[in-house]
PQR file of N, CA, C, O and H, with PARSE charges and radii, in Angstrom:
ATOM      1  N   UNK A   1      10.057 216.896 -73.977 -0.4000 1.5000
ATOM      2  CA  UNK A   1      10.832 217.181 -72.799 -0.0000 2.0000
ATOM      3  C   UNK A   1      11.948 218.175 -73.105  0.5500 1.7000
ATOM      4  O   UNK A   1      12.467 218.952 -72.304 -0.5500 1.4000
ATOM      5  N   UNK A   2      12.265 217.999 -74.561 -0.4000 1.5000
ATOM      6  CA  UNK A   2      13.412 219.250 -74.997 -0.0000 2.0000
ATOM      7  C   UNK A   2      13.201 220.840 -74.599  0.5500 1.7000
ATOM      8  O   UNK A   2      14.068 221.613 -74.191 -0.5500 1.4000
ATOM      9  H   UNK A   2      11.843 217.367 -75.211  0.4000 1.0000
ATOM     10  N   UNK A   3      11.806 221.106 -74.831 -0.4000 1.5000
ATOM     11  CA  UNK A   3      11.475 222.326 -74.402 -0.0000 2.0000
ATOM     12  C   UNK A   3      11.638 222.459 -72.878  0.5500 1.7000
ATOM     13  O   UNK A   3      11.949 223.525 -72.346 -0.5500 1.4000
ATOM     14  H   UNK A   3      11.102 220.479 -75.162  0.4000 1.0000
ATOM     15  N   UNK A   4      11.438 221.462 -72.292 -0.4000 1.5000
ATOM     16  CA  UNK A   4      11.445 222.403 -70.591 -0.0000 2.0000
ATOM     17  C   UNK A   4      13.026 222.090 -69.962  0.5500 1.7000
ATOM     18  O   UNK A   4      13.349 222.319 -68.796 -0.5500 1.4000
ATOM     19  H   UNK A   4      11.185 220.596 -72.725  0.4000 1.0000
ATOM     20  N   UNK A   5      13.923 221.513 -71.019 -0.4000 1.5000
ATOM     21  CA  UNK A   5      14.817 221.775 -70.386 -0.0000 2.0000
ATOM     22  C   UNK A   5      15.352 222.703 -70.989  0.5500 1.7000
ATOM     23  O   UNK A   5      16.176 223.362 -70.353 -0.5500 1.4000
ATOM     24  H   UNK A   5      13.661 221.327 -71.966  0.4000 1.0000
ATOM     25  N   UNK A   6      15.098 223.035 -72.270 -0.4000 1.5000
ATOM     26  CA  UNK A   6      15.712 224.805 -72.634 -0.0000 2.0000
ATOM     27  C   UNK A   6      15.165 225.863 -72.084  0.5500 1.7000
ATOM     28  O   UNK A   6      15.786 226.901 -71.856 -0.5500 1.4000
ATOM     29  H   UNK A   6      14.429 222.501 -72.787  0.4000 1.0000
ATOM     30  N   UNK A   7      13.647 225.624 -71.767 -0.4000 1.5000
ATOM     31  CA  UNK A   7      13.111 226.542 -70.588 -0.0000 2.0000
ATOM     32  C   UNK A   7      13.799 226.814 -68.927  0.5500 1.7000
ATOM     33  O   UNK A   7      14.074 227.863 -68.343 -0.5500 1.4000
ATOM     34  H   UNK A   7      13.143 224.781 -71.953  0.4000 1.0000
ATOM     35  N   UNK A   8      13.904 225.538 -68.560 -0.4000 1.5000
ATOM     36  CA  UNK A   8      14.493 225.496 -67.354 -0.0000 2.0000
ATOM     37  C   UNK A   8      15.823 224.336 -67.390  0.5500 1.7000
ATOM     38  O   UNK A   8      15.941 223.113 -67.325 -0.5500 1.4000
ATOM     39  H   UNK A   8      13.681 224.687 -69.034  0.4000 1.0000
ATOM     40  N   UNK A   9      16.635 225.420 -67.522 -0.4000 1.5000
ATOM     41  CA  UNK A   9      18.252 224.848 -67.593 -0.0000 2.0000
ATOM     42  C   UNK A   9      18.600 224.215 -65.733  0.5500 1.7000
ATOM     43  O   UNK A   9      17.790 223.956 -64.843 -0.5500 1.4000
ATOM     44  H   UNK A   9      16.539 226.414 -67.575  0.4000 1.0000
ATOM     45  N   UNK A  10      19.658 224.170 -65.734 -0.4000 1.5000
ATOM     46  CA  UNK A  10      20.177 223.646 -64.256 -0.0000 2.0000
ATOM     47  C   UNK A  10      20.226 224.786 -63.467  0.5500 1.7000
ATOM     48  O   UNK A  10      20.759 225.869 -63.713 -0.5500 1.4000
ATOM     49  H   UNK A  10      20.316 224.381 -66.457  0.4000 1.0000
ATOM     50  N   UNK A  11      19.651 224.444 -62.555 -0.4000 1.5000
ATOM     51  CA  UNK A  11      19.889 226.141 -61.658 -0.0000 2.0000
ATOM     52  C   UNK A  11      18.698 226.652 -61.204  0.5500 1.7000
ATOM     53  O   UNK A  11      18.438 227.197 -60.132 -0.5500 1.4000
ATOM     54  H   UNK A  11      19.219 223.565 -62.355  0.4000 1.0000
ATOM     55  N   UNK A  12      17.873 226.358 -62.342 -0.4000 1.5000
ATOM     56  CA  UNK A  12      16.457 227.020 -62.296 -0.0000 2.0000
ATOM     57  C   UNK A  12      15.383 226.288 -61.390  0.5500 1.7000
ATOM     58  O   UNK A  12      15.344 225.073 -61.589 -0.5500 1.4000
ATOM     59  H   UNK A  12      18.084 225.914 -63.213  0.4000 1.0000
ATOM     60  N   UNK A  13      14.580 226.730 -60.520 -0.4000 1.5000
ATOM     61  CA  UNK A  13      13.716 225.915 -59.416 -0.0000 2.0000
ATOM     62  C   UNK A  13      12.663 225.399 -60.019  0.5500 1.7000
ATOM     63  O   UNK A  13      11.959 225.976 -60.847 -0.5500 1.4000
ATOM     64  H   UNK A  13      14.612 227.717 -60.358  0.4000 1.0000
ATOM     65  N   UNK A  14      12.497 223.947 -59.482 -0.4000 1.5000
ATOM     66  CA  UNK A  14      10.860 223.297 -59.281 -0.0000 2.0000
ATOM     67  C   UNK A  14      10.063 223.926 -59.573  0.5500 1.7000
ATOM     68  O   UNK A  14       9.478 224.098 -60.642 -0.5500 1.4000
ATOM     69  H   UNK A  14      13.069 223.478 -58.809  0.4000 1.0000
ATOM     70  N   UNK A  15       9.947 224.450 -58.339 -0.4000 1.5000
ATOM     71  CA  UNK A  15       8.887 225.382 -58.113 -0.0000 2.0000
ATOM     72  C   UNK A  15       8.346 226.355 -59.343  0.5500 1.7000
ATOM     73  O   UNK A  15       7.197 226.766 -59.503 -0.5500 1.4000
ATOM     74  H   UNK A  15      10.422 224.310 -57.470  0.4000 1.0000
ATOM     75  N   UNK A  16       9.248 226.545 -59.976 -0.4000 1.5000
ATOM     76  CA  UNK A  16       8.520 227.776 -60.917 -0.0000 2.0000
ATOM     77  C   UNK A  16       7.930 226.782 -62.197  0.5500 1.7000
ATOM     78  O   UNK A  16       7.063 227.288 -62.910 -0.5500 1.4000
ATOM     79  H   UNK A  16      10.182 226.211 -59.845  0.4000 1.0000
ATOM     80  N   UNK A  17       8.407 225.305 -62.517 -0.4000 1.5000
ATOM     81  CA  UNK A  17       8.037 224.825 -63.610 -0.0000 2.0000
ATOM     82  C   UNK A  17       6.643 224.279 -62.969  0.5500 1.7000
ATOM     83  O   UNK A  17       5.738 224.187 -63.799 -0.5500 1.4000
ATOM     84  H   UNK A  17       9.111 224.895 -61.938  0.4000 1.0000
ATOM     85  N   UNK A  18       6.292 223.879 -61.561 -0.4000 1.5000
ATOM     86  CA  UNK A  18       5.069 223.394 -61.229 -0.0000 2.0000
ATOM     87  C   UNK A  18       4.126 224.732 -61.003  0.5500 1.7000
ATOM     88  O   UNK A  18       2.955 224.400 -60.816 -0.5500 1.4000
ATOM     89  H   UNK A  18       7.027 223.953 -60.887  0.4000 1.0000
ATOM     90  N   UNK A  19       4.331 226.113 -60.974 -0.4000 1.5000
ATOM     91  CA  UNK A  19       3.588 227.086 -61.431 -0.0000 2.0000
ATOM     92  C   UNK A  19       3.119 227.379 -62.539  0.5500 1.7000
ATOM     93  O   UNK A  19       1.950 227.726 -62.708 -0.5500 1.4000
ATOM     94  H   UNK A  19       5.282 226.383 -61.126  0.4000 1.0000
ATOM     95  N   UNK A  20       4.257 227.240 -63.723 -0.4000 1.5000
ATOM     96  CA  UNK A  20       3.990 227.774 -64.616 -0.0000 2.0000
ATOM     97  C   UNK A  20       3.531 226.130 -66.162  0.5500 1.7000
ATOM     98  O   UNK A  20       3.121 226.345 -67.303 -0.5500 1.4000
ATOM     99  H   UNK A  20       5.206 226.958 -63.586  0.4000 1.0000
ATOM    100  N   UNK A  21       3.735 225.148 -65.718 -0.4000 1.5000
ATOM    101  CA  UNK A  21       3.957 224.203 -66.494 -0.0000 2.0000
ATOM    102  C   UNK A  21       2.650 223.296 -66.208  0.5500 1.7000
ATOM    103  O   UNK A  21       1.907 223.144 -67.177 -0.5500 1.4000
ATOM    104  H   UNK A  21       4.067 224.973 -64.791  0.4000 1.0000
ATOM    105  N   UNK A  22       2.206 222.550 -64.754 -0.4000 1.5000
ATOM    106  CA  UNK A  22       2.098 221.559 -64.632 -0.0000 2.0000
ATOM    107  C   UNK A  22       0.825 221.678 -65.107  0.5500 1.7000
ATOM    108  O   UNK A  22       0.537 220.672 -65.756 -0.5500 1.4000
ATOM    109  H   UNK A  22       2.810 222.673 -63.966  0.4000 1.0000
ATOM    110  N   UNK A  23      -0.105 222.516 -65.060 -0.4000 1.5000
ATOM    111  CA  UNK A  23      -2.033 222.698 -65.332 -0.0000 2.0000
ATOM    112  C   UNK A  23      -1.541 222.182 -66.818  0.5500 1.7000
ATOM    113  O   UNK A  23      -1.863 221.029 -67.104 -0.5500 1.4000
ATOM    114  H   UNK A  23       0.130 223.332 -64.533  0.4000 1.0000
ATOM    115  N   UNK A  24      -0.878 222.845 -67.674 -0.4000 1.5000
ATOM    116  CA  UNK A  24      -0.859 222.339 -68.885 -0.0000 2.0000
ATOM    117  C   UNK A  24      -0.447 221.443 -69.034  0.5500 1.7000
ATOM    118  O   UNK A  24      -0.837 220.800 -70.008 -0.5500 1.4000
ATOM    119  H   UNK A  24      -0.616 223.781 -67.442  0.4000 1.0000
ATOM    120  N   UNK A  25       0.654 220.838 -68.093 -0.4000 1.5000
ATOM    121  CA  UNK A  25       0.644 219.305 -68.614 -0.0000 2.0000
ATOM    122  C   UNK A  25      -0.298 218.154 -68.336  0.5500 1.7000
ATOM    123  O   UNK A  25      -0.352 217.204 -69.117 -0.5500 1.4000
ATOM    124  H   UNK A  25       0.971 221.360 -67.301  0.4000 1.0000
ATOM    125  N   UNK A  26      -1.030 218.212 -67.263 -0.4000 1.5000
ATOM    126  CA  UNK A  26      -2.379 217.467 -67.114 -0.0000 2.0000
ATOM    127  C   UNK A  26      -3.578 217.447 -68.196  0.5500 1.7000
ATOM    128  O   UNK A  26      -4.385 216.522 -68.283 -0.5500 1.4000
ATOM    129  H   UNK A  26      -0.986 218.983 -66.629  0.4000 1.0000
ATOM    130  N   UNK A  27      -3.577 218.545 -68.969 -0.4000 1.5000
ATOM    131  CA  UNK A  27      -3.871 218.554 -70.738 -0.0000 2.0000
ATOM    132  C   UNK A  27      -3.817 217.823 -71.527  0.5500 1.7000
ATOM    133  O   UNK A  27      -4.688 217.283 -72.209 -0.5500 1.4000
ATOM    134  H   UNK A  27      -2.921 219.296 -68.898  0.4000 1.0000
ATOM    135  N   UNK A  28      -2.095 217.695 -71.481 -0.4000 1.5000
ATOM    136  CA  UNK A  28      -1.576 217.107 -72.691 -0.0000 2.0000
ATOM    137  C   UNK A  28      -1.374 215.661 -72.582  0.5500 1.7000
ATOM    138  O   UNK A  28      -1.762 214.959 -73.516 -0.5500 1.4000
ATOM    139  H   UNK A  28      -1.387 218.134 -70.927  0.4000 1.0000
ATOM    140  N   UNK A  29      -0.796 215.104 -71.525 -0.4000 1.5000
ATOM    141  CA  UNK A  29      -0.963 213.941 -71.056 -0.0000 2.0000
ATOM    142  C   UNK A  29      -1.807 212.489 -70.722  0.5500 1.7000
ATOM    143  O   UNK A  29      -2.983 212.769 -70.487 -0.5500 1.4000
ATOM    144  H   UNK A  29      -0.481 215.673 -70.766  0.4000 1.0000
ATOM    145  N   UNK A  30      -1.646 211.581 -70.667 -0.4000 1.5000
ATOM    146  CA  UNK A  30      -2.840 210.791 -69.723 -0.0000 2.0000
ATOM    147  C   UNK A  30      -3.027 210.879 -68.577  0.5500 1.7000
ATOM    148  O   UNK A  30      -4.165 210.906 -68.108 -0.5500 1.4000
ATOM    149  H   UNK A  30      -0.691 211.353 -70.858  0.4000 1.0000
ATOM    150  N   UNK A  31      -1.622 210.963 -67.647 -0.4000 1.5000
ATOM    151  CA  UNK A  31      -1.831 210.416 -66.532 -0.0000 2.0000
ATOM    152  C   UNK A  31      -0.699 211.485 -65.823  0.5500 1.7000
ATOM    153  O   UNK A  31       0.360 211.624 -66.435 -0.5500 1.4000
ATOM    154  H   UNK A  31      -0.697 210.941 -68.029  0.4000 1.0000
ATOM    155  N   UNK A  32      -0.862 212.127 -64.747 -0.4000 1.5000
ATOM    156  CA  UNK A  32       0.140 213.083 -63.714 -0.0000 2.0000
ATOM    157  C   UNK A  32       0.272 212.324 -62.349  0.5500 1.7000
ATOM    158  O   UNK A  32      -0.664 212.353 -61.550 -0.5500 1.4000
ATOM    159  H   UNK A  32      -1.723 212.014 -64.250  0.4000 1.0000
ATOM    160  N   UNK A  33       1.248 211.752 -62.120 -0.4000 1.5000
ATOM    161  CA  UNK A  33       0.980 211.168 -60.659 -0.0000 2.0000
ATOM    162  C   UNK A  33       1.731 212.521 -59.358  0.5500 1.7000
ATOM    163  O   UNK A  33       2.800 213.128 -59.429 -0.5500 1.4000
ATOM    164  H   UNK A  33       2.008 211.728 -62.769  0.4000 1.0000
ATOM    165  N   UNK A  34       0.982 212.565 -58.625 -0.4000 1.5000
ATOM    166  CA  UNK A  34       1.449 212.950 -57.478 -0.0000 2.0000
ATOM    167  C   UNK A  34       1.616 212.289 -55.865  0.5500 1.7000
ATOM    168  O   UNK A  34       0.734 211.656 -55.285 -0.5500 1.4000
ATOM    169  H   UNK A  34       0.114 212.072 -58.567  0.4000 1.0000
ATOM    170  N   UNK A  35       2.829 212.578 -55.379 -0.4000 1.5000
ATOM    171  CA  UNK A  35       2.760 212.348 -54.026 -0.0000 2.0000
ATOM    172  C   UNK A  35       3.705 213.238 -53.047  0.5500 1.7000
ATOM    173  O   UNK A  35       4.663 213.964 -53.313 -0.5500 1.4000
ATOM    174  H   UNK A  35       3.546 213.092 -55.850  0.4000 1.0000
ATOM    175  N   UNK A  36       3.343 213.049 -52.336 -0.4000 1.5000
ATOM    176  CA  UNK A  36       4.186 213.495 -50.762 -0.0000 2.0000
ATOM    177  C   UNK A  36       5.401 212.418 -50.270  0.5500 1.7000
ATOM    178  O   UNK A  36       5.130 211.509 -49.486 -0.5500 1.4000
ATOM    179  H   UNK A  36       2.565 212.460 -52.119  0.4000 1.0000
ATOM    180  N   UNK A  37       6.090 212.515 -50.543 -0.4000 1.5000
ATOM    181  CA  UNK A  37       7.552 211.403 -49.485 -0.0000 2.0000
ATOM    182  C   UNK A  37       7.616 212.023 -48.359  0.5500 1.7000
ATOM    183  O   UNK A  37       8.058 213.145 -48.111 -0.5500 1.4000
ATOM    184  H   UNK A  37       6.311 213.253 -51.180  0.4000 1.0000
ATOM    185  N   UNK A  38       7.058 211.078 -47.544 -0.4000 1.5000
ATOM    186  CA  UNK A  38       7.723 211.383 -45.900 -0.0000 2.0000
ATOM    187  C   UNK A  38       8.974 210.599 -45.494  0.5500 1.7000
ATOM    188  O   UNK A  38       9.460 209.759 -46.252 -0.5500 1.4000
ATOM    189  H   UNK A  38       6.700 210.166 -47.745  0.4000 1.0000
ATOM    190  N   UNK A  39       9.622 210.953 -43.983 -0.4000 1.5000
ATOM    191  CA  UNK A  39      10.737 210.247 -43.604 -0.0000 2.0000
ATOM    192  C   UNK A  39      10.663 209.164 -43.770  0.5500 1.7000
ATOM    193  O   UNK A  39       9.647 208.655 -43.296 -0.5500 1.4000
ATOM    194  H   UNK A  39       9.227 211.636 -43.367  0.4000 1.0000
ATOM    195  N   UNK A  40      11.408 208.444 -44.326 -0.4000 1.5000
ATOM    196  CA  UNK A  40      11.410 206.681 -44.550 -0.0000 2.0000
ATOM    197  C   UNK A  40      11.032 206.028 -45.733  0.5500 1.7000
ATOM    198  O   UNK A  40      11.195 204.853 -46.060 -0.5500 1.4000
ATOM    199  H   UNK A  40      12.233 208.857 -44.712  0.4000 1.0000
ATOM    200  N   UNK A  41      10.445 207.063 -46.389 -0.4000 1.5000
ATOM    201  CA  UNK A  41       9.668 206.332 -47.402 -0.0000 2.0000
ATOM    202  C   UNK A  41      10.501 205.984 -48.694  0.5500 1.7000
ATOM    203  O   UNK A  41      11.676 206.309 -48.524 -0.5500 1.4000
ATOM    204  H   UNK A  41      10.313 208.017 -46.123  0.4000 1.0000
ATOM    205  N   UNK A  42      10.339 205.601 -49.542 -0.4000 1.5000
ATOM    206  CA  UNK A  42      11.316 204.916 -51.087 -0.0000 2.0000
ATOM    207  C   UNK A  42      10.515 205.167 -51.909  0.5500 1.7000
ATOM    208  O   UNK A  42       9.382 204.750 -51.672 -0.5500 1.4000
ATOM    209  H   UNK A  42       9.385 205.337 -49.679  0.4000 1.0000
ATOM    210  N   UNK A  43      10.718 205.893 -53.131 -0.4000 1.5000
ATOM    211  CA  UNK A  43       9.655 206.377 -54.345 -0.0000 2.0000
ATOM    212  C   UNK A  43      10.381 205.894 -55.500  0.5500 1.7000
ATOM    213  O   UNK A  43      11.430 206.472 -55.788 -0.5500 1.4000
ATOM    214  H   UNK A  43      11.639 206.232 -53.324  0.4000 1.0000
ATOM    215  N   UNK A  44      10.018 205.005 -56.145 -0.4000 1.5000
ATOM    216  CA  UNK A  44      10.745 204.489 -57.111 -0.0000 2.0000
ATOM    217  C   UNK A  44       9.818 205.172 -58.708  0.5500 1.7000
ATOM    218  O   UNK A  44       8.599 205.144 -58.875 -0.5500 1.4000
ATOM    219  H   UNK A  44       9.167 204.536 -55.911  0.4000 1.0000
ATOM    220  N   UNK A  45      10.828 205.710 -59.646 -0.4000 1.5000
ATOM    221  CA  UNK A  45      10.354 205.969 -60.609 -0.0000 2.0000
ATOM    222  C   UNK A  45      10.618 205.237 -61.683  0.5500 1.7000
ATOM    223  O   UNK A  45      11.810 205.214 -61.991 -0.5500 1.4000
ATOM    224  H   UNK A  45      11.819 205.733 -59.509  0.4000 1.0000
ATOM    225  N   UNK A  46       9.812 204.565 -62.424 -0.4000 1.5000
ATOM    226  CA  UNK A  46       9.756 203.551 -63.810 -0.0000 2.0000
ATOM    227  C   UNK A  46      10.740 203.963 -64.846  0.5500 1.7000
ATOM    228  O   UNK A  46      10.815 205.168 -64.608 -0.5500 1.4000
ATOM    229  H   UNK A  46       8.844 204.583 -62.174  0.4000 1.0000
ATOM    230  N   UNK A  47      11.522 203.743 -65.816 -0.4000 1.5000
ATOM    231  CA  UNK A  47      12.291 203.727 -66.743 -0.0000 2.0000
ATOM    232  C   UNK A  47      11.406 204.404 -67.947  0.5500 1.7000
ATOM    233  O   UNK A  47      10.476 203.783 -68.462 -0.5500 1.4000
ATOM    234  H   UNK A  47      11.461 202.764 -66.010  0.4000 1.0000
ATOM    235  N   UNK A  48      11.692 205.434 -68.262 -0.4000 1.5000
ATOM    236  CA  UNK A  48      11.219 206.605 -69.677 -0.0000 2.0000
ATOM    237  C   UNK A  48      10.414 207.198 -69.134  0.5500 1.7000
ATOM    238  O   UNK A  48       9.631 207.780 -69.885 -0.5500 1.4000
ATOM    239  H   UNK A  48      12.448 205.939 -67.844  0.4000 1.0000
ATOM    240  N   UNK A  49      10.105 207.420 -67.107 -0.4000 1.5000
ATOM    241  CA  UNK A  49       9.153 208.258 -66.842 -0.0000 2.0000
ATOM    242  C   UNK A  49      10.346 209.370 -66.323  0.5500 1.7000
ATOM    243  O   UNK A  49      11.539 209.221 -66.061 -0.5500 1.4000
ATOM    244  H   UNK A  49      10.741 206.948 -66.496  0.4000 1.0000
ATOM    245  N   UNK A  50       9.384 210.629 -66.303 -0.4000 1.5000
ATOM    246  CA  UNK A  50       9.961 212.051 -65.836 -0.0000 2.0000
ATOM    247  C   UNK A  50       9.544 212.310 -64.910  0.5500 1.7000
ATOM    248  O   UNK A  50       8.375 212.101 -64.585 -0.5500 1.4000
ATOM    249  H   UNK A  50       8.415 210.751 -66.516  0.4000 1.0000
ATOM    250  N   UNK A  51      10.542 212.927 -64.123 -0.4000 1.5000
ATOM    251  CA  UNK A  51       9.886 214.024 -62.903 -0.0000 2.0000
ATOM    252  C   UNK A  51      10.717 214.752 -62.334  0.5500 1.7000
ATOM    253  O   UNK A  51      11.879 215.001 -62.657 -0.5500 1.4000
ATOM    254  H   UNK A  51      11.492 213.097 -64.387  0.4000 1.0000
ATOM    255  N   UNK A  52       9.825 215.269 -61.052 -0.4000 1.5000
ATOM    256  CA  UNK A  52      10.671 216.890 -60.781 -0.0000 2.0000
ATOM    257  C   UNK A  52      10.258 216.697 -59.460  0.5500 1.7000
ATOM    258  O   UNK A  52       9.332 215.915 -59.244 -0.5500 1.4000
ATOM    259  H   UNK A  52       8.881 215.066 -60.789  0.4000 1.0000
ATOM    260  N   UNK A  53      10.873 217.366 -58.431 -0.4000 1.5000
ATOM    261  CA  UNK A  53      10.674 216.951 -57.197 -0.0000 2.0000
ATOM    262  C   UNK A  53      10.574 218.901 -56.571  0.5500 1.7000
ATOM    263  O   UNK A  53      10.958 219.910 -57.162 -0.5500 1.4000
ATOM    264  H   UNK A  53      11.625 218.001 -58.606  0.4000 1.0000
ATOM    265  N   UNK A  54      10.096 218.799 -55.590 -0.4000 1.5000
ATOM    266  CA  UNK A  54       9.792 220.445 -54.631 -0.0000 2.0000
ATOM    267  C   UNK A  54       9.995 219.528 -53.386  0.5500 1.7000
ATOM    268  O   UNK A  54       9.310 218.550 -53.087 -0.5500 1.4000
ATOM    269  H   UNK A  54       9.784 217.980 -55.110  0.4000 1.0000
ATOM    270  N   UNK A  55      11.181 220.086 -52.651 -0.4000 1.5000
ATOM    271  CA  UNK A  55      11.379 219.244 -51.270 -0.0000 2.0000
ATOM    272  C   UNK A  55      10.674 221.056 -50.038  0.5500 1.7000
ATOM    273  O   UNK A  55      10.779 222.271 -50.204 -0.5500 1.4000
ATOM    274  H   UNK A  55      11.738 220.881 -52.894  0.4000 1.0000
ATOM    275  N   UNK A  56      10.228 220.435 -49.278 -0.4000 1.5000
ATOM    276  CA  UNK A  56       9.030 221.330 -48.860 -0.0000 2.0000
ATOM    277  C   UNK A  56       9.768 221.393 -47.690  0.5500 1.7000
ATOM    278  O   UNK A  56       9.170 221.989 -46.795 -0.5500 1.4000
ATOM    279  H   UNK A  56      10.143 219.448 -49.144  0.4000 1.0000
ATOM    280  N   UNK A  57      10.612 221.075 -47.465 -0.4000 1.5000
ATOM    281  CA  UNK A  57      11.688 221.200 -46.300 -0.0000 2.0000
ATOM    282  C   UNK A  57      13.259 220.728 -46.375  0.5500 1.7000
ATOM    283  O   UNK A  57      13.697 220.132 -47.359 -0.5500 1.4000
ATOM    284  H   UNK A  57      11.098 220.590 -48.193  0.4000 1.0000
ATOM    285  N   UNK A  58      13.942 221.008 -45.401 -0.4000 1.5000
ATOM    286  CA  UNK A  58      15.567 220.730 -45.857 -0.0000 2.0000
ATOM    287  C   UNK A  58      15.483 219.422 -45.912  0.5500 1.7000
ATOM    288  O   UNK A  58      14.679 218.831 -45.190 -0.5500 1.4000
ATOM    289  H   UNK A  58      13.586 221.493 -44.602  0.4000 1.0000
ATOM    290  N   UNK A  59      16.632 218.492 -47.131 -0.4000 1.5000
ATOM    291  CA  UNK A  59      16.048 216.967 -46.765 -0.0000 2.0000
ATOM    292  C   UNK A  59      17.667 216.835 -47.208  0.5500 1.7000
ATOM    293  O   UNK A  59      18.553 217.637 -47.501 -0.5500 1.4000
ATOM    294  H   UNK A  59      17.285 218.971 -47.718  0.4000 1.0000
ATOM    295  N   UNK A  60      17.535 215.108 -47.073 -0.4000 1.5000
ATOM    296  CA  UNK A  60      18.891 214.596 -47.621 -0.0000 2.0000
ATOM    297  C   UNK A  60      18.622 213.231 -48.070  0.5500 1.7000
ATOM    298  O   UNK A  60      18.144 212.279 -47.453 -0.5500 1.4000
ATOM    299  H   UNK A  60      16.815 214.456 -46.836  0.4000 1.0000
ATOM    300  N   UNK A  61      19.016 213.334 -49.227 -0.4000 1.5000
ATOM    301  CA  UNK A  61      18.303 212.265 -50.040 -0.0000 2.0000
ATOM    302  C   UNK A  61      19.618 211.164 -50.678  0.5500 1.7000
ATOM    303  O   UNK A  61      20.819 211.424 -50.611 -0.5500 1.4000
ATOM    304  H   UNK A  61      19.405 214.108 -49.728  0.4000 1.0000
ATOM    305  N   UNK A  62      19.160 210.216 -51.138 -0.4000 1.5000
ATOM    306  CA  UNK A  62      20.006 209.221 -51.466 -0.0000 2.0000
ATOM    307  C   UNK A  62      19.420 208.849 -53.342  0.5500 1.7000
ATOM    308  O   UNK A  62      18.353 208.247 -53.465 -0.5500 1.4000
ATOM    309  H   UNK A  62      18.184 210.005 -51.192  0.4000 1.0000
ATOM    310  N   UNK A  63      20.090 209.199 -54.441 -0.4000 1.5000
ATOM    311  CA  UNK A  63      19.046 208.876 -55.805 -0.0000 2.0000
ATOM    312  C   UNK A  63      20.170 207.283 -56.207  0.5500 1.7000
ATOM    313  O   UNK A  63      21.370 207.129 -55.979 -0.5500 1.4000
ATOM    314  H   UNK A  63      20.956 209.689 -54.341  0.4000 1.0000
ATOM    315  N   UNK A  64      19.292 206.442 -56.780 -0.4000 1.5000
ATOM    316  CA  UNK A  64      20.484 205.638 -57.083 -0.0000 2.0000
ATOM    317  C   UNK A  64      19.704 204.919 -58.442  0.5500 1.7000
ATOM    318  O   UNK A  64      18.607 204.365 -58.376 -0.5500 1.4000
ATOM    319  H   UNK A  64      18.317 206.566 -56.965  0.4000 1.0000
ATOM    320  N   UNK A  65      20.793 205.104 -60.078 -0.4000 1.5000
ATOM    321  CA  UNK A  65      19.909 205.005 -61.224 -0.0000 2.0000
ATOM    322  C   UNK A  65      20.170 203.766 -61.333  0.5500 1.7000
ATOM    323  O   UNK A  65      21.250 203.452 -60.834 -0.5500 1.4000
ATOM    324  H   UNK A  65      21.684 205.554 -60.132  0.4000 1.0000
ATOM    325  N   UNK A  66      19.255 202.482 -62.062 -0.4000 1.5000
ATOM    326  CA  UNK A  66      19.933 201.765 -62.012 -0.0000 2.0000
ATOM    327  C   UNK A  66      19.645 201.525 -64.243  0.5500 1.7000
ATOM    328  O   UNK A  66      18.804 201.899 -65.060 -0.5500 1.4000
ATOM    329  H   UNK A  66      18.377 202.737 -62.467  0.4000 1.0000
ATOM    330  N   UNK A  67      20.873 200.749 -64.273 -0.4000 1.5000
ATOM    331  CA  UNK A  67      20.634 200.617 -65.706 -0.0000 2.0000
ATOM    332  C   UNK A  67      19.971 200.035 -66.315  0.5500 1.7000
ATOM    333  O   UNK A  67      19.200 199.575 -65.473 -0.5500 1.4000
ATOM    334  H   UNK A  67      21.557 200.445 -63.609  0.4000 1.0000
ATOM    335  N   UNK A  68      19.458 199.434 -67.872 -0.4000 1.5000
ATOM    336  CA  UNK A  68      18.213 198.405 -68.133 -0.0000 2.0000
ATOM    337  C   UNK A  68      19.100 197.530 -67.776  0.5500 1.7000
ATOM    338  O   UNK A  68      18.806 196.335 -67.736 -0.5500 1.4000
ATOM    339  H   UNK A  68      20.085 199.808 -68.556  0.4000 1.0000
TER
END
């Protein structure tokens, strides 16, 4: 994960790491999950998993981490 954040520092868009990144990470990996969040919905992500989000429209979101 060290590399793609020296690749893509803060600032830098989604979008260009799911162009240029994601085919190869379905490679290297087991498993890539994808989905769509619509209005209402709650996406909870597991503890030591990663991700990256492309909001496909203006949104307003609520993130809340919680600790072990």
């Amino acid at each position: 994960m060290r590399e793609y954040l020296d690749k893509y520092f803060i600032g830098t868009h989604a979008r260009d790491w799911f162009a240029n990144e994601l085919e190869d990470l379905t490679q290297r990996v087991e498993k890539v999950y994808e989905c769509v969040q619509e209005a209402g919905d709650i996406v909870f992500i597991p503890v030591a998993f990663s991700h990256v989000v492309v909001n496909l429209s203006e949104v307003m979101g609520l993130v809340i981490e919680r600790n072990r």
